[in-house]
PDB file of N, H, CA, C and O in Angstrom:
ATOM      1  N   UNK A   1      89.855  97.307 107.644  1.00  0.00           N
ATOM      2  CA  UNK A   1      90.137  98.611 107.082  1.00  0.00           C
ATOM      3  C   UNK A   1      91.529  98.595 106.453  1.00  0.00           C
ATOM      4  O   UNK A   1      92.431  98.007 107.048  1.00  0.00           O
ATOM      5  N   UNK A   2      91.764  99.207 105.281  1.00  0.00           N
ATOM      6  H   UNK A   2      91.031  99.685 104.797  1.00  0.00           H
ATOM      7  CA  UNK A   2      92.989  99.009 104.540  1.00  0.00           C
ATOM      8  C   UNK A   2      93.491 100.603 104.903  1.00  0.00           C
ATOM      9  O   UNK A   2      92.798 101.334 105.610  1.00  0.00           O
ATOM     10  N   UNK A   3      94.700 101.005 104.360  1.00  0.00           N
ATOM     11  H   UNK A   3      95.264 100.411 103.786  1.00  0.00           H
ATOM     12  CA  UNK A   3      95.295 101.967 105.128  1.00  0.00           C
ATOM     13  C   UNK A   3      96.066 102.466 103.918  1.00  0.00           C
ATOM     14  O   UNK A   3      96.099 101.694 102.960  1.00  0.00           O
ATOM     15  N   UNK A   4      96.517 103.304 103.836  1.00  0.00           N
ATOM     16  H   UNK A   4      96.490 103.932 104.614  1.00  0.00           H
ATOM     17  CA  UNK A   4      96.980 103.815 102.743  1.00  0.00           C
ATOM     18  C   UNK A   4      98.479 104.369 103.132  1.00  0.00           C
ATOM     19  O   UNK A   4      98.798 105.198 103.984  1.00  0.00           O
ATOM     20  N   UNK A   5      99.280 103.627 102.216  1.00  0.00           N
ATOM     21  H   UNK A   5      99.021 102.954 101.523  1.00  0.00           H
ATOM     22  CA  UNK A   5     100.713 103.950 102.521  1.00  0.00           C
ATOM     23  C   UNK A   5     101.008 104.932 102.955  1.00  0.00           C
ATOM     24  O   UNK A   5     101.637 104.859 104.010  1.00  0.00           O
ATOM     25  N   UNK A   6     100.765 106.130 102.474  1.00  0.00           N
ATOM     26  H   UNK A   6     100.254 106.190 101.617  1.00  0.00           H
ATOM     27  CA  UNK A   6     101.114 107.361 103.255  1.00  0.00           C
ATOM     28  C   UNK A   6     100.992 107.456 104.522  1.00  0.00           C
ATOM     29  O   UNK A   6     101.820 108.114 105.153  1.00  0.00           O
ATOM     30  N   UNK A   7      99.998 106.858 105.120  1.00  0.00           N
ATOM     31  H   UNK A   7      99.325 106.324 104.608  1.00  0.00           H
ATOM     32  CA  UNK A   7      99.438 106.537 106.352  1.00  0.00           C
ATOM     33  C   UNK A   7     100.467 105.799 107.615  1.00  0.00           C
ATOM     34  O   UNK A   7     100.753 105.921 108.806  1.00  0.00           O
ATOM     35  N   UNK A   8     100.782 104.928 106.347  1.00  0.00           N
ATOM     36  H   UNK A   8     100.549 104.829 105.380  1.00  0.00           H
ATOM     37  CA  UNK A   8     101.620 103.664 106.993  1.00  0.00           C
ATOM     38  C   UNK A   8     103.198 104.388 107.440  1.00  0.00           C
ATOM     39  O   UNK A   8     103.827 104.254 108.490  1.00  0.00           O
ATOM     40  N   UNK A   9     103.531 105.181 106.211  1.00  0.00           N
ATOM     41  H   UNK A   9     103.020 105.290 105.359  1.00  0.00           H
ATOM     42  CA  UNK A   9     104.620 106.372 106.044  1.00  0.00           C
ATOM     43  C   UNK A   9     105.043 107.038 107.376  1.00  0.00           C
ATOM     44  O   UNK A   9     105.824 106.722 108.274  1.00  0.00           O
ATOM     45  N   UNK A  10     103.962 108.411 107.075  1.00  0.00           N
ATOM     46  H   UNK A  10     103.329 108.667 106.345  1.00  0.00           H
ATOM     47  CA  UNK A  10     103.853 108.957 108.403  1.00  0.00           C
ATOM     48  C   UNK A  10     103.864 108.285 110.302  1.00  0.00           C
ATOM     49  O   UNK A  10     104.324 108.686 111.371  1.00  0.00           O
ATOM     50  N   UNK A  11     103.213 107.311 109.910  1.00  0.00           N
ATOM     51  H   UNK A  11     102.840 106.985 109.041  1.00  0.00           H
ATOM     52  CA  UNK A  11     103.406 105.978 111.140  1.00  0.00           C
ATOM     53  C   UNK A  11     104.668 105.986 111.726  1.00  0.00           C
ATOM     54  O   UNK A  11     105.152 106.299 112.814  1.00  0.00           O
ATOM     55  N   UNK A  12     105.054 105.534 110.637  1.00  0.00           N
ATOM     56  H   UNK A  12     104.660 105.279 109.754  1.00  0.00           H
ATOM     57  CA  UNK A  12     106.625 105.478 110.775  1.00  0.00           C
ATOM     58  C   UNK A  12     107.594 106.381 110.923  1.00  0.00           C
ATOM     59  O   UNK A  12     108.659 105.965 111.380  1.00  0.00           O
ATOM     60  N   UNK A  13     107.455 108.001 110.536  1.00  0.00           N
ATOM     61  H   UNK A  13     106.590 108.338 110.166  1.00  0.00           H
ATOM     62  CA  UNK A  13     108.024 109.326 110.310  1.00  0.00           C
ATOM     63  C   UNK A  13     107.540 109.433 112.065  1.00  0.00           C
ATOM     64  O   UNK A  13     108.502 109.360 112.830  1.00  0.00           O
ATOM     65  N   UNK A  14     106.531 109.552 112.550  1.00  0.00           N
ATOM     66  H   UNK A  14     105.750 109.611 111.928  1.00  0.00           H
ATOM     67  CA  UNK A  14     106.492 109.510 113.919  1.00  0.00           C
ATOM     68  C   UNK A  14     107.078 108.819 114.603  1.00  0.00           C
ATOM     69  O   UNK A  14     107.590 109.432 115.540  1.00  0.00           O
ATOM     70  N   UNK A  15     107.289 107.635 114.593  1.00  0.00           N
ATOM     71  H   UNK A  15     106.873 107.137 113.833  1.00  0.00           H
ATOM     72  CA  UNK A  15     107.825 106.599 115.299  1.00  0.00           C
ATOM     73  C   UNK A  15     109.722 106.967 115.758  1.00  0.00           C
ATOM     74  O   UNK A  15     110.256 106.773 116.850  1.00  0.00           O
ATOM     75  N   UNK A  16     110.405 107.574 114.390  1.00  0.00           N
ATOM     76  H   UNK A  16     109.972 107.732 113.503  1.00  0.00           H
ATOM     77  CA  UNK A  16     111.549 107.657 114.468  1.00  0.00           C
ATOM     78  C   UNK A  16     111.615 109.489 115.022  1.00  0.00           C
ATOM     79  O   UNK A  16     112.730 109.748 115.473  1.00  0.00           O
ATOM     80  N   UNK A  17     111.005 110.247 115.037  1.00  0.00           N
ATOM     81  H   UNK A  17     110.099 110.036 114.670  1.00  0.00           H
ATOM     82  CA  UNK A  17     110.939 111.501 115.365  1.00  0.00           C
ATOM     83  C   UNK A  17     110.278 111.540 117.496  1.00  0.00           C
ATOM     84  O   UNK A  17     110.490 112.493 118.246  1.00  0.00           O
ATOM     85  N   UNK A  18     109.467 110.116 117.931  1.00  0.00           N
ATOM     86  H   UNK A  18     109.295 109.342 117.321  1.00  0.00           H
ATOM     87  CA  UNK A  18     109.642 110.168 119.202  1.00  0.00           C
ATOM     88  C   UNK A  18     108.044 110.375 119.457  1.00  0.00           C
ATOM     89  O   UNK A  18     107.718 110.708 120.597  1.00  0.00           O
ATOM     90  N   UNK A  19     106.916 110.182 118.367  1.00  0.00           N
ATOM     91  H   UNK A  19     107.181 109.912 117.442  1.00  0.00           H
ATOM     92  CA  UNK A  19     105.713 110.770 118.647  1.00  0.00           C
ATOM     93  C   UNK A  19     105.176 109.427 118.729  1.00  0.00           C
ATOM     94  O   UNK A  19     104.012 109.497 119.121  1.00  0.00           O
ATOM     95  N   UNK A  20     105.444 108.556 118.577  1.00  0.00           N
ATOM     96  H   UNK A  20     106.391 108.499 118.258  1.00  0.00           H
ATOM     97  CA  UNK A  20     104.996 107.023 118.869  1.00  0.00           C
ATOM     98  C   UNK A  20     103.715 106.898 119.995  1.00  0.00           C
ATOM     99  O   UNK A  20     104.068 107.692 120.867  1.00  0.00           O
ATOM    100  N   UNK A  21     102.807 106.489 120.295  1.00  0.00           N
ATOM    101  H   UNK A  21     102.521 105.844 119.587  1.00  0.00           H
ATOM    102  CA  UNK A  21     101.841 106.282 120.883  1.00  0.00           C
ATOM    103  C   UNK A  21     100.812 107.633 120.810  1.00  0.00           C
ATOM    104  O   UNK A  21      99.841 107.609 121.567  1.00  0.00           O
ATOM    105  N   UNK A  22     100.996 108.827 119.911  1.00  0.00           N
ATOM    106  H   UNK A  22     101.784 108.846 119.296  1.00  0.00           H
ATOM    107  CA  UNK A  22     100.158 109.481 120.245  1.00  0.00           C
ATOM    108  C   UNK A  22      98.625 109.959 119.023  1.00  0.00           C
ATOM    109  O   UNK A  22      97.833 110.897 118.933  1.00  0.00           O
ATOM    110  N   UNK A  23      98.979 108.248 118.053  1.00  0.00           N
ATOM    111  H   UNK A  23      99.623 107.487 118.126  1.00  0.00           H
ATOM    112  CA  UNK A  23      97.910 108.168 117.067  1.00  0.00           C
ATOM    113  C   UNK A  23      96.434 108.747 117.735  1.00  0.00           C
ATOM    114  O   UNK A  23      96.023 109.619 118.500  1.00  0.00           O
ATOM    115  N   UNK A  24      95.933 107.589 116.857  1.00  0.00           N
ATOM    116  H   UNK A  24      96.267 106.881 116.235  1.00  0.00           H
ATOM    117  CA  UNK A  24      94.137 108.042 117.307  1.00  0.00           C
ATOM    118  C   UNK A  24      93.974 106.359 117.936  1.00  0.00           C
ATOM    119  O   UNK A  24      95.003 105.792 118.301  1.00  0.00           O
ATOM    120  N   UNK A  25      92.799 105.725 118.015  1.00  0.00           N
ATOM    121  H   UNK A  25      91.963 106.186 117.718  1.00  0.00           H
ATOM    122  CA  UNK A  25      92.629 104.353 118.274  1.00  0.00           C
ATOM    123  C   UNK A  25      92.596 103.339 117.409  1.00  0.00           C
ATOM    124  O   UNK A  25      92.164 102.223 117.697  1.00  0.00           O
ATOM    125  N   UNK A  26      93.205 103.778 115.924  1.00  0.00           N
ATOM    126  H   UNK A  26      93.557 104.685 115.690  1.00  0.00           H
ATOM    127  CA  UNK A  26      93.690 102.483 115.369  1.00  0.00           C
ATOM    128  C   UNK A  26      94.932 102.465 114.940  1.00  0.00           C
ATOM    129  O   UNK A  26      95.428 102.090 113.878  1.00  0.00           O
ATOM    130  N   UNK A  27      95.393 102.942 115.950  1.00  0.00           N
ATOM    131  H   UNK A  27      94.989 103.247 116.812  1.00  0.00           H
ATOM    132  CA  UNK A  27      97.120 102.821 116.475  1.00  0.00           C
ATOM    133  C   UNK A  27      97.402 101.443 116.068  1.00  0.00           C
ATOM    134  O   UNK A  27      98.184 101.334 115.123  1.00  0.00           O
ATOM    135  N   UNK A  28      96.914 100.327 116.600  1.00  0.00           N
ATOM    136  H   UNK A  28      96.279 100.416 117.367  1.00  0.00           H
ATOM    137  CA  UNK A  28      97.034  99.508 117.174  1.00  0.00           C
ATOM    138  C   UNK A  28      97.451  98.474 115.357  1.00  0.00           C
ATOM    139  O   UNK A  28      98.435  97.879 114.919  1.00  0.00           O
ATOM    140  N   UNK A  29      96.260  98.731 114.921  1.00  0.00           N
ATOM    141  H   UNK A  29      95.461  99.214 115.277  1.00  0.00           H
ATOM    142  CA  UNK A  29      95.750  98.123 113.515  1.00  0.00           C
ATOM    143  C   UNK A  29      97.160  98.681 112.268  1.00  0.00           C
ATOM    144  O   UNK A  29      97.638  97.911 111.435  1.00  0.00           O
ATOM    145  N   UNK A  30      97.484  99.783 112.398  1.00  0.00           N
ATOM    146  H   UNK A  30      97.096 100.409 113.075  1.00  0.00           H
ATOM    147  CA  UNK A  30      98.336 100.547 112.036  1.00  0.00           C
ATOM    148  C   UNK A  30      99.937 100.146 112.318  1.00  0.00           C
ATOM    149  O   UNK A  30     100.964 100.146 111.639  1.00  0.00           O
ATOM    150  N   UNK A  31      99.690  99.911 113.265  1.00  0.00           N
ATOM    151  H   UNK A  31      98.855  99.911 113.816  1.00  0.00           H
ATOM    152  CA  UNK A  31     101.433  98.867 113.822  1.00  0.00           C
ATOM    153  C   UNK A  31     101.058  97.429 113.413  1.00  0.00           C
ATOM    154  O   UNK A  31     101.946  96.624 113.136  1.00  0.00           O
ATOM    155  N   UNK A  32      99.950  97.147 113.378  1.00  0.00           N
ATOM    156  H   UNK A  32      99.228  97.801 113.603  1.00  0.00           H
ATOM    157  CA  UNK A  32      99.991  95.956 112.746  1.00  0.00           C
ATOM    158  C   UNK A  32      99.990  95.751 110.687  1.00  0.00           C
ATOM    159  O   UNK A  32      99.902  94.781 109.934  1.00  0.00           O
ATOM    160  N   UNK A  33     100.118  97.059 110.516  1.00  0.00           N
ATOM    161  H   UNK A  33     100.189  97.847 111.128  1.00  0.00           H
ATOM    162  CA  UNK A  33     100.110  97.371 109.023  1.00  0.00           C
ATOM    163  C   UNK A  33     101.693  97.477 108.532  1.00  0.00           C
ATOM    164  O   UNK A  33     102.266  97.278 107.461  1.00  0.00           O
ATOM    165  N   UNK A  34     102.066  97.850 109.722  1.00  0.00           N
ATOM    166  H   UNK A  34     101.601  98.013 110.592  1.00  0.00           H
ATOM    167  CA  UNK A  34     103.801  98.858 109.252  1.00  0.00           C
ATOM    168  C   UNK A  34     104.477  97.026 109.594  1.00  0.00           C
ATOM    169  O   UNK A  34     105.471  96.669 108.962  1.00  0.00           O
ATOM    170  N   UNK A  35     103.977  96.287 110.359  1.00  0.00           N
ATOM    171  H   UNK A  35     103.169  96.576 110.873  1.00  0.00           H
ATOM    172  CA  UNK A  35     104.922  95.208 110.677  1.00  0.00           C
ATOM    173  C   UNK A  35     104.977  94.044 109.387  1.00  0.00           C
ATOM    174  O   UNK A  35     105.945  93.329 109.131  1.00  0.00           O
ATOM    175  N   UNK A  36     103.549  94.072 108.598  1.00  0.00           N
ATOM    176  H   UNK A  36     102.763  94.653 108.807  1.00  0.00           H
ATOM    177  CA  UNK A  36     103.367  93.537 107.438  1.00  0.00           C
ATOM    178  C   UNK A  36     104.071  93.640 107.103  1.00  0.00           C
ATOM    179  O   UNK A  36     104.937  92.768 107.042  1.00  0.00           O
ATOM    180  N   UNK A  37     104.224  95.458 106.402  1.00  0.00           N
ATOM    181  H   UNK A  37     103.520  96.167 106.452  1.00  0.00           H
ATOM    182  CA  UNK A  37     105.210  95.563 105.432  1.00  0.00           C
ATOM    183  C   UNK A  37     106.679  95.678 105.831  1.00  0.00           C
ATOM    184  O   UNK A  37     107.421  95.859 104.865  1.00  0.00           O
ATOM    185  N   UNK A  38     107.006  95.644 106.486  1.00  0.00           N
ATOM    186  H   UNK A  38     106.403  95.497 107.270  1.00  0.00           H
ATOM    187  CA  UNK A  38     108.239  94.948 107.074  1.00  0.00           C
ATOM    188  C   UNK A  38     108.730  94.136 107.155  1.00  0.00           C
ATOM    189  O   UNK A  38     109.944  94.016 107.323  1.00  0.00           O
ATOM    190  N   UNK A  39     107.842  93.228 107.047  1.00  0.00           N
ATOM    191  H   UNK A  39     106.857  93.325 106.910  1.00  0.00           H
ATOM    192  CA  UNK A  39     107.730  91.143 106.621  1.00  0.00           C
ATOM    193  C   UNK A  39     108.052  91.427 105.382  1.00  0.00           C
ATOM    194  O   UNK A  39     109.163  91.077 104.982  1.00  0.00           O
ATOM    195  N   UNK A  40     107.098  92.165 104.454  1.00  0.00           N
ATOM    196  H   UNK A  40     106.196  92.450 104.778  1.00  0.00           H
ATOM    197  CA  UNK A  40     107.101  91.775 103.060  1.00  0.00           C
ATOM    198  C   UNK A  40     108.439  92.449 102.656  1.00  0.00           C
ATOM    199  O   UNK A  40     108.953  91.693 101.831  1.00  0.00           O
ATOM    200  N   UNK A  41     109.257  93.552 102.866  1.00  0.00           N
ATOM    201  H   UNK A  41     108.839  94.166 103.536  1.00  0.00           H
ATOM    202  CA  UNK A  41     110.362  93.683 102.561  1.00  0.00           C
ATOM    203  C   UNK A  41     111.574  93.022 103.166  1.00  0.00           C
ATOM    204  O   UNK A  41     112.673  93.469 102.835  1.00  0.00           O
ATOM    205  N   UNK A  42     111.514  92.061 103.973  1.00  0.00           N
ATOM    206  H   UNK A  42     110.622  91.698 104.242  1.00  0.00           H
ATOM    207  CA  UNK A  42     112.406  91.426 104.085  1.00  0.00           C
ATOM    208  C   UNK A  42     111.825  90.353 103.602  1.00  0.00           C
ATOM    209  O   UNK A  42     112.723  89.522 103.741  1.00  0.00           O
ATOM    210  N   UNK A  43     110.790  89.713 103.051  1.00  0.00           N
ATOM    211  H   UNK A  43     110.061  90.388 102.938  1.00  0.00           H
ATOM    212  CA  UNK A  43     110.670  88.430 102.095  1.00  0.00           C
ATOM    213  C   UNK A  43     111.477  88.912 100.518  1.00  0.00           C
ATOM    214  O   UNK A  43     112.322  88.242  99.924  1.00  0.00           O
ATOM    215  N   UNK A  44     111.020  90.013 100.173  1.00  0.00           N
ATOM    216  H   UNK A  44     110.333  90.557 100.656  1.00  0.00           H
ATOM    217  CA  UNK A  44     111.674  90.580  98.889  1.00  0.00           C
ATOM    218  C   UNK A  44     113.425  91.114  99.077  1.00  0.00           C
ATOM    219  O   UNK A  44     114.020  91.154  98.000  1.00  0.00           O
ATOM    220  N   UNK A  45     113.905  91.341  99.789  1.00  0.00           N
ATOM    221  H   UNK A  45     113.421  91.309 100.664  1.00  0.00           H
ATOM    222  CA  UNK A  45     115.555  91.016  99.957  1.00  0.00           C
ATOM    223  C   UNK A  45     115.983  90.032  99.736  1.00  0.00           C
ATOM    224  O   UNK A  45     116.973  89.845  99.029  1.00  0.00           O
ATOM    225  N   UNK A  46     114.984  88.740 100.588  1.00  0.00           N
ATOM    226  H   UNK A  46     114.179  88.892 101.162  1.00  0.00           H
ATOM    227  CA  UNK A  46     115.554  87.605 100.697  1.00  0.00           C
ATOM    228  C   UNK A  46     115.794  86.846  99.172  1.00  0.00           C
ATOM    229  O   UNK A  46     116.615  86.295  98.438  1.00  0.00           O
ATOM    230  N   UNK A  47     114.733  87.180  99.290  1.00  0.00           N
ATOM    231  H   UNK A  47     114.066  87.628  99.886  1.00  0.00           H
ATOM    232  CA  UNK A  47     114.268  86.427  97.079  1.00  0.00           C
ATOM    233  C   UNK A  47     114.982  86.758  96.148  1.00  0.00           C
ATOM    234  O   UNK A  47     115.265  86.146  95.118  1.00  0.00           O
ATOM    235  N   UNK A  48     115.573  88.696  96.856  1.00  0.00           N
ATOM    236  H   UNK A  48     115.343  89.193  97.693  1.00  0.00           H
ATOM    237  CA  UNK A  48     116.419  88.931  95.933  1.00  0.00           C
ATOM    238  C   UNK A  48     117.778  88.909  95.850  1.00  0.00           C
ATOM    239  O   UNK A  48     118.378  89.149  94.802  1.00  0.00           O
ATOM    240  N   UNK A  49     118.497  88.539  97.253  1.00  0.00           N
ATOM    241  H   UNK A  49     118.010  88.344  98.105  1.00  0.00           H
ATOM    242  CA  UNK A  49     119.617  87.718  97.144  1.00  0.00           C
ATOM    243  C   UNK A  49     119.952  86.275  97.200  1.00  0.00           C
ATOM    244  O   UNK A  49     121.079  85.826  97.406  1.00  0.00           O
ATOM    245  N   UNK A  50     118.756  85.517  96.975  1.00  0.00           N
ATOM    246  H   UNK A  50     117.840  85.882  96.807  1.00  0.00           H
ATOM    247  CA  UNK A  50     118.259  84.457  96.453  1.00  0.00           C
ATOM    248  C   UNK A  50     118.905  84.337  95.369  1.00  0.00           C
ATOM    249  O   UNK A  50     120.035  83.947  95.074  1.00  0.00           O
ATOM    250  N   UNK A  51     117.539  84.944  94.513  1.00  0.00           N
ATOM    251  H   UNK A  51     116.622  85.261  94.753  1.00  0.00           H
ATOM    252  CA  UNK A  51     117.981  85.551  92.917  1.00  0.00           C
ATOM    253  C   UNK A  51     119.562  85.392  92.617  1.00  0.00           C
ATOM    254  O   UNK A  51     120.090  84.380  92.156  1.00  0.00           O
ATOM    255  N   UNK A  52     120.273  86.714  93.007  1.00  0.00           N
ATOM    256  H   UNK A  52     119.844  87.536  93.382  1.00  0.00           H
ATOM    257  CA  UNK A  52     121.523  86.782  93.275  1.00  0.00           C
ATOM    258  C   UNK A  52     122.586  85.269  93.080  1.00  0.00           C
ATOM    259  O   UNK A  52     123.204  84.787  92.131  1.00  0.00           O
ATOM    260  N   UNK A  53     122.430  84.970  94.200  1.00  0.00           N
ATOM    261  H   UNK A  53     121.928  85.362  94.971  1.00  0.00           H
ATOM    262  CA  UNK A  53     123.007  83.604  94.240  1.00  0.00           C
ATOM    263  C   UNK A  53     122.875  82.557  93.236  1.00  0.00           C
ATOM    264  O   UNK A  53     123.881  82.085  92.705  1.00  0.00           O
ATOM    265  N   UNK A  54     121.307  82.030  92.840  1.00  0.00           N
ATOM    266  H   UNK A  54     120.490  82.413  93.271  1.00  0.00           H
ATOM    267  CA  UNK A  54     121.356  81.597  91.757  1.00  0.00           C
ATOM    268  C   UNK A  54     121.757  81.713  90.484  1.00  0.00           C
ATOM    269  O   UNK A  54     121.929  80.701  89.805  1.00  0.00           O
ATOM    270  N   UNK A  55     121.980  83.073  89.938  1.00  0.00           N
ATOM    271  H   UNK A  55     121.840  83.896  90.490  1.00  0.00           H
ATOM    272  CA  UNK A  55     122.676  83.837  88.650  1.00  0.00           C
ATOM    273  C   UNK A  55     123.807  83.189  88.960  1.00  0.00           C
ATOM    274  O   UNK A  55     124.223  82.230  88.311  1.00  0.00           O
ATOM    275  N   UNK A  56     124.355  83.656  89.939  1.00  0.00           N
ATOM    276  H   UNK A  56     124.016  84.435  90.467  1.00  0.00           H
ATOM    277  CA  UNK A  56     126.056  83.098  89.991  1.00  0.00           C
ATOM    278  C   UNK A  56     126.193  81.843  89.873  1.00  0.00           C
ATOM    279  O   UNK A  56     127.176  81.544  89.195  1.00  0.00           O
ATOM    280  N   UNK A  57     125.420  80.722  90.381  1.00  0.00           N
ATOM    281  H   UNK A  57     124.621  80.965  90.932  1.00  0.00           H
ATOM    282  CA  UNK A  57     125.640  79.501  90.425  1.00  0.00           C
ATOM    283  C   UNK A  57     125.440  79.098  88.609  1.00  0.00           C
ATOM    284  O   UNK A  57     126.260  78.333  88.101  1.00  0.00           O
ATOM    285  N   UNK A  58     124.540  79.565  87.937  1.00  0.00           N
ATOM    286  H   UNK A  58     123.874  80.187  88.350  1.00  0.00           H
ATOM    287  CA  UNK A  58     124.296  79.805  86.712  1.00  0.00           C
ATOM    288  C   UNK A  58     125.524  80.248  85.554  1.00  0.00           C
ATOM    289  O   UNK A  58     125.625  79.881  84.383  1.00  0.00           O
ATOM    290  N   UNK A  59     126.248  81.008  86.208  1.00  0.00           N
ATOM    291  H   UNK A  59     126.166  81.306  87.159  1.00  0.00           H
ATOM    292  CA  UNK A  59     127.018  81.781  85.291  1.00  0.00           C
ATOM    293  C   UNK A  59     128.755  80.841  85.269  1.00  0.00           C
ATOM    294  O   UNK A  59     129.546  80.755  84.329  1.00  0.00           O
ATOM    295  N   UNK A  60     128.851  80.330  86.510  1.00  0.00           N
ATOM    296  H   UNK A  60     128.209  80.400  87.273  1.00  0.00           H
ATOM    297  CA  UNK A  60     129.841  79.751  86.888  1.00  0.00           C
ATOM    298  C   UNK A  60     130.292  78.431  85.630  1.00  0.00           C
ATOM    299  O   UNK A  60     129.257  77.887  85.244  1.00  0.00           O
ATOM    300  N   UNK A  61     131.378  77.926  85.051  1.00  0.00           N
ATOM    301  H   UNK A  61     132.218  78.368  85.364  1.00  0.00           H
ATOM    302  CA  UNK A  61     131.511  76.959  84.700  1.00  0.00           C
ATOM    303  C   UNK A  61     131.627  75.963  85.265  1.00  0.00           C
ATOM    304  O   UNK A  61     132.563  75.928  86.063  1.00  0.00           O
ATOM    305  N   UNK A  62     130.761  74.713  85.128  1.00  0.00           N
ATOM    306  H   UNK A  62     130.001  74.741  84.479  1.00  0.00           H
ATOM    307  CA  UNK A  62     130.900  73.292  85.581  1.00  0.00           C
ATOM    308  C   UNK A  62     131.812  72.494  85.331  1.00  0.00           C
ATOM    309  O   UNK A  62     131.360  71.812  84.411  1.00  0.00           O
ATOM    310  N   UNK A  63     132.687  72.188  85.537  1.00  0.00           N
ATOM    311  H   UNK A  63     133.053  72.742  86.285  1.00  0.00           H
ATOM    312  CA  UNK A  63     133.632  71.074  85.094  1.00  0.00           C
ATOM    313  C   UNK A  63     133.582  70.116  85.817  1.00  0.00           C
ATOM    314  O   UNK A  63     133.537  69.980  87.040  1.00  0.00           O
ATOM    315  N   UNK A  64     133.598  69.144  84.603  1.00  0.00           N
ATOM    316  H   UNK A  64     133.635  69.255  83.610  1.00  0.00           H
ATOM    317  CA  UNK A  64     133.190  67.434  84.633  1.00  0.00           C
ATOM    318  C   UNK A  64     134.621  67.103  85.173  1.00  0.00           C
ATOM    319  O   UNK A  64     135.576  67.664  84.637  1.00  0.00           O
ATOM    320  N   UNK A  65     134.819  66.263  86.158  1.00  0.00           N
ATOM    321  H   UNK A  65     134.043  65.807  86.594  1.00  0.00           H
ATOM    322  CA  UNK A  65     135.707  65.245  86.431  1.00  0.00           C
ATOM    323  C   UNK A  65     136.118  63.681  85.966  1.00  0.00           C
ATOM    324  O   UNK A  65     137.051  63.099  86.518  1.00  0.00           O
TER     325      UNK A  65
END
């Protein structure tokens, strides 16, 4: 079953407000949705101070010895 961000949203709007455990029974599937995307935004930070780093190494002048 796919879940729809808002879904995933609210998940989370509960979670920090203290209502945590009082979903329905695919609680479970649902924390396993919010932890995804939690992976996937810290893969996309990473890439993007990745990114980051490489520009600079890019932009920098090389000088030959």
């Amino acid at each position: 079953m796919i879940f729809r961000l808002s879904d995933v949203f609210q998940k989370e709007k509960a979670r920090k407000y203290g209502f945590e455990g009082l979903g329905n029974s695919s609680s479970k599937k649902m924390e396993r949705q919010l932890a995804i995307l939690k992976a996937a935004e810290v893969a996309h930070s990473t890439s993007v101070e990745t990114a980051k780093v490489l520009s600079r190494l890019q932009t920098r002048p090389i000088f030959w010895l």
